[in-house]
C-alpha positions in Angstrom: 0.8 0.4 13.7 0.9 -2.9 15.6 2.1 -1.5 18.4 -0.4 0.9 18.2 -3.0 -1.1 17.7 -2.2 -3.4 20.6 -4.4 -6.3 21.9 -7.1 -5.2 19.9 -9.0 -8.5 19.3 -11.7 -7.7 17.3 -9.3 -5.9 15.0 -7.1 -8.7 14.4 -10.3 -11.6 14.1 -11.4 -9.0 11.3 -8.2 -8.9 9.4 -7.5 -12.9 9.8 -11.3 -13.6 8.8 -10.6 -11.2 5.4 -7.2 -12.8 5.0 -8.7 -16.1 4.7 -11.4 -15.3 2.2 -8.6 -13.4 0.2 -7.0 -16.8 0.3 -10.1 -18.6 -0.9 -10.7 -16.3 -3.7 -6.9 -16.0 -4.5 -6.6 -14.5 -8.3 -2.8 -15.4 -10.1 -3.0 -11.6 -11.8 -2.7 -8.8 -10.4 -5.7 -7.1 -11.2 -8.1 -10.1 -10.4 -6.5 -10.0 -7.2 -7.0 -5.9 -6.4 -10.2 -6.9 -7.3 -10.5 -9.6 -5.2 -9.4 -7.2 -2.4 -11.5 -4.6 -3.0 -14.4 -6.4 -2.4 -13.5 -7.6 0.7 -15.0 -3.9 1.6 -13.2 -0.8 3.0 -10.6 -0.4 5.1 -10.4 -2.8 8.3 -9.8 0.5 10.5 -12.7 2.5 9.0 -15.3 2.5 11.9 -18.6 2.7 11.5 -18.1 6.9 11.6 -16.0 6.3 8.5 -12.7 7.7 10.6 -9.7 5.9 10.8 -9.2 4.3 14.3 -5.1 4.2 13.6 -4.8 7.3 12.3 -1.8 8.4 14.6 -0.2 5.3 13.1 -1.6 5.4 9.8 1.4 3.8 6.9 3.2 6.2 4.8 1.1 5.4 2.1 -2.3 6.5 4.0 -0.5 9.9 4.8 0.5 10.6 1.2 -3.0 9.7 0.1 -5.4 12.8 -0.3 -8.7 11.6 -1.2 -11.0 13.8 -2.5 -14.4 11.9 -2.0 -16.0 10.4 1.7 -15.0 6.9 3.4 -18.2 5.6 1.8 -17.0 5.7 -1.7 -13.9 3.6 -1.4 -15.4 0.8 -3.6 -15.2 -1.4 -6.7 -16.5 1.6 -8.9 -15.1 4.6 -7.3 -12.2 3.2 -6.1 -9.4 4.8 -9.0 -10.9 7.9 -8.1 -9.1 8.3 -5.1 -5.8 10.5 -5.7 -5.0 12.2 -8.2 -1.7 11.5 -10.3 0.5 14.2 -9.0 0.5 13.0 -6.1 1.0 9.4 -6.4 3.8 10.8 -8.0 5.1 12.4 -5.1 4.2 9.7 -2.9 6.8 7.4 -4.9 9.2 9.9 -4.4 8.5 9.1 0.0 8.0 5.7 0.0 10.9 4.8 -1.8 12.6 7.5 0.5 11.9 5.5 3.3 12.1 2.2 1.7 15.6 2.9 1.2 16.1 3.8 4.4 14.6 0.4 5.5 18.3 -1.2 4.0 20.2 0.5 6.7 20.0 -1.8 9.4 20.0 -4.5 7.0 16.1 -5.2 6.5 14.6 -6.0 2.7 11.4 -3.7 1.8 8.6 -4.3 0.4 5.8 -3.1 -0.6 1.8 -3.9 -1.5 -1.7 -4.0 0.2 -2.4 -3.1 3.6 -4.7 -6.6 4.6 -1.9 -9.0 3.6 1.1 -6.9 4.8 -0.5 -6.3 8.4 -1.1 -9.8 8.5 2.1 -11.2 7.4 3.8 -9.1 9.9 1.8 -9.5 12.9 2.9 -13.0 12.6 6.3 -12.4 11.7 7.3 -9.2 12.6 10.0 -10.3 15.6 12.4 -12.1 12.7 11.8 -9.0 10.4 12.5 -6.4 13.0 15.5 -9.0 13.7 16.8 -8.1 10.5 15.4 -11.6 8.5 13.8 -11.5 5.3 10.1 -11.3 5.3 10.1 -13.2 2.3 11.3 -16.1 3.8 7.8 -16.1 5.7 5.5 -15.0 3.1 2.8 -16.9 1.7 4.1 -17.2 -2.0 0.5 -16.7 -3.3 0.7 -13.0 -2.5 4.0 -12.5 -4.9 2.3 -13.5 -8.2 -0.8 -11.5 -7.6 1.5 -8.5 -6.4 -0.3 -8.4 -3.2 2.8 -8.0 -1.6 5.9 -7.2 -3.6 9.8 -7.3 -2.6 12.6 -5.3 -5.4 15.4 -8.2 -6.4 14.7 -10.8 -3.9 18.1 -12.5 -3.6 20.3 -9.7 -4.6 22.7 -7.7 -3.0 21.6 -4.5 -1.2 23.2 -2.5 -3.5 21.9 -4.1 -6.2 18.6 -3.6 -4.5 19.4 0.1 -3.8 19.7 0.3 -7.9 16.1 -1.8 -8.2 14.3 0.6 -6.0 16.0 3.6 -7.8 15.0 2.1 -11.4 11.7 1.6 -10.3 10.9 4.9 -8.1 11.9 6.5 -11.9 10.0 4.5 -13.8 6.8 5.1 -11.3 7.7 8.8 -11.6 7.5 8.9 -15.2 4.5 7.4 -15.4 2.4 9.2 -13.2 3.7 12.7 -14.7 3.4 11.5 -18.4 0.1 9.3 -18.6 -3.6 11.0 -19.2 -4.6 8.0 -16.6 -2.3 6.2 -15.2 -3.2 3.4 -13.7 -6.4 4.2 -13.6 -5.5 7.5 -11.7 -6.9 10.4 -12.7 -5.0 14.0 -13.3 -6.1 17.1 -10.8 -7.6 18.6 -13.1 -10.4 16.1 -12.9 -10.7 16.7 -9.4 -14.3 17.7 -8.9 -13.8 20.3 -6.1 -10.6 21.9 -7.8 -9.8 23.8 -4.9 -9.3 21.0 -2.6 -6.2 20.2 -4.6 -4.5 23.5 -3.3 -3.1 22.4 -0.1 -1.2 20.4 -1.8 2.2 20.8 -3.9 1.9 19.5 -7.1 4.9 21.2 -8.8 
């Protein structure tokens, strides 16, 4: 997505400008800090069309997310209403997929919110691509607020093979079991059902 997005100056003044006021308004929980982040207001590649100018090189994440509601309602009060259980619970299945796959040429993964990752690796994503640990870089205010997350920092990769299975099971369980998981809501709720048919939720 960097590559994609090139010497796009505006872009990158508009993700260091949120970064620092992210920084000023740093929350030590998690949830103050989503919060926090949230306000900051939508996504820094919605343009003023509400389409994504990166959407060739969206993340995984973006590509697994089927919201059922317009660019304008990603806000503080709409915001959990975005995706619908089923399929975060397939996208845990996919991210850990490739996140595991990340350990093959010897790199740690991570995870977390799109405005600190993209800023943490445009400044840092030659040692990373290198094979380093992005953790070595991070700003260690991110961690605690679980802007940006990395499984057993400090382990073995095979230990960190077994984190990222432990936890892609746990995630699973949770979406498929819970009325509203994390605030997500089940399909059912969806309020165009049929919307929900493209996609497999079995």
């Amino acid at each position: 997505m960097l590559e994609f997005v090139g010497e796009n100056s505006d872009l990158r003044a508009e993700w260091q400008r949120r970064v620092v006021r992210l920084r000023e308004n740093h929350a030590d929980g998690p949830v103050e800090a989503q919060n926090a982040l949230i306000n900051l207001g939508p996504c820094i590649f919605l343009n003023e069309a509400s389409t994504c100018e990166v959407y060739q090189a969206r993340p995984d994440a973006c590509r697994a997310c089927h919201v059922w509601h317009t660019a304008e309602h990603c806000g503080p009060e709409d915001y959990d209403m975005c995706t619908p259980a089923e399929l975060n619970a397939l996208r845990v299945d996919r991210i850990h997929q490739l996140m595991l796959e990340e350990l093959n040429p010897g790199r740690r993964p991570f995870w977390g919110q799109l405005l600190p990752m993209i800023a943490t690796l445009d400044e840092f994503q030659g040692p990373y691509l290198a094979g380093g640990n992005l953790a070595d870089h991070l700003d260690q205010r991110w961690r605690p607020s679980e802007l940006i997350e990395f499984p057993a920092s400090g382990r073995s990769l095979s230990e960190v093979r077994a984190c990222l299975e432990s936890e892609r099971v746990r995630l699973r369980t949770l979406f498929e079991s819970e009325e509203n998981p994390m605030g997500f809501p089940r399909a059912a709720d969806a309020p165009d059902p049929d919307f929900l048919e493209a996609f497999p939720l079995d």
